[in-house]
C-alpha positions as CSV (number, residue, x, y, z in Angstrom):
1,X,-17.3,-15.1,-23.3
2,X,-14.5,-16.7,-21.5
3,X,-12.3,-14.1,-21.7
4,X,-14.7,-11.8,-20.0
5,X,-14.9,-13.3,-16.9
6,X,-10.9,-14.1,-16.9
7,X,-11.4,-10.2,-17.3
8,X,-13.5,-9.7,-13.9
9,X,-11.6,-12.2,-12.3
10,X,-8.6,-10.3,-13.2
11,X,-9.7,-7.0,-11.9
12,X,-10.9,-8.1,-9.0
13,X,-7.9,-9.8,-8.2
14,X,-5.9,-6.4,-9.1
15,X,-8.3,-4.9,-6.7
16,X,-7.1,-7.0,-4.0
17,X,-3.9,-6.5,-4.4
18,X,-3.8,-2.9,-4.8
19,X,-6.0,-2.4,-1.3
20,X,-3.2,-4.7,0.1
21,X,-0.6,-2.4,-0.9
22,X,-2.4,0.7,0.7
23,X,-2.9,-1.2,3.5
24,X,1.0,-1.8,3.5
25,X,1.8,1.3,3.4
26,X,-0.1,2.3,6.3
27,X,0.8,0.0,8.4
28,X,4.2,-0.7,8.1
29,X,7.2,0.7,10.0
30,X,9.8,2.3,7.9
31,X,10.5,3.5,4.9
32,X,12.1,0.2,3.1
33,X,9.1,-2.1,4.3
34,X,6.7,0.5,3.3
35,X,8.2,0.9,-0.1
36,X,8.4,-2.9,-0.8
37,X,4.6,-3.5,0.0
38,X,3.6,-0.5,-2.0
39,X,5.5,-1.3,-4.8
40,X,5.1,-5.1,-5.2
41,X,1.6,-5.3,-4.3
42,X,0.2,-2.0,-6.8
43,X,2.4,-3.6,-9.6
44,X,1.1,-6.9,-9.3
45,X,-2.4,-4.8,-8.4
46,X,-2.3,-2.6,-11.7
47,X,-1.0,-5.0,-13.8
48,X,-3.8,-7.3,-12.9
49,X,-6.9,-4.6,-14.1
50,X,-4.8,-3.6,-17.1
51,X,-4.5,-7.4,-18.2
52,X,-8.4,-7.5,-17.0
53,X,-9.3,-4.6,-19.5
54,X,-7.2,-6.1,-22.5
55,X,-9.4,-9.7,-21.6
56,X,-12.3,-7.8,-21.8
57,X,-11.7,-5.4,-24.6
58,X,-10.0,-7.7,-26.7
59,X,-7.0,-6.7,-29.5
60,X,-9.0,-3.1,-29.8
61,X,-7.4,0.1,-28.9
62,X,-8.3,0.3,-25.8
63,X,-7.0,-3.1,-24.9
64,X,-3.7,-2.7,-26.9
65,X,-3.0,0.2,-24.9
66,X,-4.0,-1.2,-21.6
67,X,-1.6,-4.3,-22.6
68,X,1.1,-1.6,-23.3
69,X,0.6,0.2,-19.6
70,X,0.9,-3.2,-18.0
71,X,4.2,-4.1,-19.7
72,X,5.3,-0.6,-18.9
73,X,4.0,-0.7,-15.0
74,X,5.5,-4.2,-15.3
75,X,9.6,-2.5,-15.8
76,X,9.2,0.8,-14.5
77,X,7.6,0.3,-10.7
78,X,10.7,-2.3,-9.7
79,X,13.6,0.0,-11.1
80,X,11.7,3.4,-9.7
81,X,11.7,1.6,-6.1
82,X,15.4,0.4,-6.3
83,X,16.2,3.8,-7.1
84,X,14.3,5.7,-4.5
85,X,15.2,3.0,-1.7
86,X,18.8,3.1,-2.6
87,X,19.0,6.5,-2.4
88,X,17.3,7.0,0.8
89,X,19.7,4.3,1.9
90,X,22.8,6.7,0.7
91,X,20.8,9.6,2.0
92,X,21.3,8.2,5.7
93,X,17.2,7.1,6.3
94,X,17.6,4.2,8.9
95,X,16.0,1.2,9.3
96,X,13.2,0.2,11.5
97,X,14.9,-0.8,15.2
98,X,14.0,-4.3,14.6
99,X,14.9,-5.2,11.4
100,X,17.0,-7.9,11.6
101,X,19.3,-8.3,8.3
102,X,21.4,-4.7,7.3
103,X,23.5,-6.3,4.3
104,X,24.3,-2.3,2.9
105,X,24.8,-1.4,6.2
106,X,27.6,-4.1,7.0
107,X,29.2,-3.1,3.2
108,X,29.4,0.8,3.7
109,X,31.4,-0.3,6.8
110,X,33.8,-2.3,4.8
111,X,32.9,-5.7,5.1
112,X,32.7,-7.8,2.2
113,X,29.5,-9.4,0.9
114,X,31.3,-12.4,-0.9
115,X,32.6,-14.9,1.4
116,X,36.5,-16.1,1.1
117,X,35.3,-19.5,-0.6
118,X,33.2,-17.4,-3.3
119,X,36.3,-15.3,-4.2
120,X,38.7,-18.4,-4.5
121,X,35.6,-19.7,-7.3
């Protein structure tokens, strides 16, 4: 009985999260902020009602395969938004006008991102 309310709670919680990613999404400036709420907040989001199903369902089939889409929502969302954001990066997609740290930016001029001291390590 336990383990049906961890369930709800779970969902819910998912539910949260997911409505905080739309809401990212909308209200964000650019591309890279936009991408970084959606992404974090529906993985967390989805995860979150998958793991509520497999509370609530139990080792059935339904809850093995809702335990299998977490764990793949869990690797896939991250490396799909590294991929998309790097290459809108290496597209040419700028930056908001305010953002205040450009760390690919600075290296596709040349600079290096490892400090004298770090090299001589």
């Amino acid at each position: 009985m336990i383990f049906y309310y961890l369930g709800w709670i779970s969902i819910i919680f998912g539910v949260i999260f997911n409505l905080l990613g739309a809401l990212g999404l909308v209200k964000f400036p650019d591309l890279y902020n936009r991408m970084q709420a959606s992404t974090k907040c529906v993985t967390i989001g989805t995860c979150g009602i998958m793991l509520g199903i497999f509370f609530i369902r139990g080792f059935n089939q339904m809850g093995i395969k809702a335990l299998i889409c977490a764990l793949f929502i869990l690797f896939t969302m991250p490396v799909a938004a590294h991929a998309l954001s790097r290459g809108s990066l290496l597209f040419g997609t700028k930056l908001w006008h305010k953002s205040v740290i450009d760390k690919f930016g600075e290296d596709k001029k040349g600079y290096s991102q490892i400090s004298k001291e770090d090299e001589a390590t």
